[in-house]
C-alpha positions, 0 to 999 in steps of 0.5 A: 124565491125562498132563503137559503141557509148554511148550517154548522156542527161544530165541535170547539178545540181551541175557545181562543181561536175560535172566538176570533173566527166567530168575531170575523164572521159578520163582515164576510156575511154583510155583502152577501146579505147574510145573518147568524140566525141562531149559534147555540148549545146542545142541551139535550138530544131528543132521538138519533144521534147528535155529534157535535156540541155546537150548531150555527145557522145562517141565513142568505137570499138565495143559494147564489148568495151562499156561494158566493159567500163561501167562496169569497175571498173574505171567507176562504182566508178565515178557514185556516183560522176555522180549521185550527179552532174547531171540528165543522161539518158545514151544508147549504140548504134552500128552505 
C-alpha cells in the first residue's frame, strides 16, 4: 500500500493566528499517523503559475487515514482558527 499525502497552498493574512494553527497541527496528526514532511516558501517559480507563497506537505498511511484525519473532531475545530489565519487550497493525493 503506498502513503498518501495532504498538500497545502497557503497564502498567510494574519502571522499570529497562524502560527497558533501551525503549533496544533501535530496533535491531530499523531493518531492518524501522519507527519509534516515539508512546509516551506516559494523562493522561485520555474514554469506555470504558482498562487500562493506558501506550501505544506503531509504524509499519512493511506488514504483512509487522511480522511479520518480530516474529518476528526480534533482537526475540524482548527479550521475556524485556519480560515481566520490564511488563504488554503488544501487536496489529498494517493503517492
Amino acid at each position: 500500500m503506498s502513503s498518501a499525502y495532504v498538500v497545502g497552498h497557503v497564502t498567510v493574512n494574519d502571522p499570529e493566528r497562524w502560527l497558533e494553527y501551525v503549533e496544533r497541527i501535530p496533535e491531530t496528526l499523531a493518531g492518524w499517523g501522519g507527519e509534516v514532511i515539508l512546509r516551506g516558501q516559494r523562493t522561485a517559480t520555474l514554469a506555470g503559475r504558482a498562487g500562493h507563497p506558501n506550501i505544506v506537505v503531509l504524509r499519512f498511511p493511506d488514504m483512509h487515514s487522511v480522511e479520518q484525519w480530516y474529518a476528526s473532531p480534533e482537526y475540524q475545530a482548527l479550521i475556524p482558527l485556519r480560515d481566520a489565519a490564511a488563504q488554503v487550497d488544501l487536496a489529498a493525493y494517493q503517492g
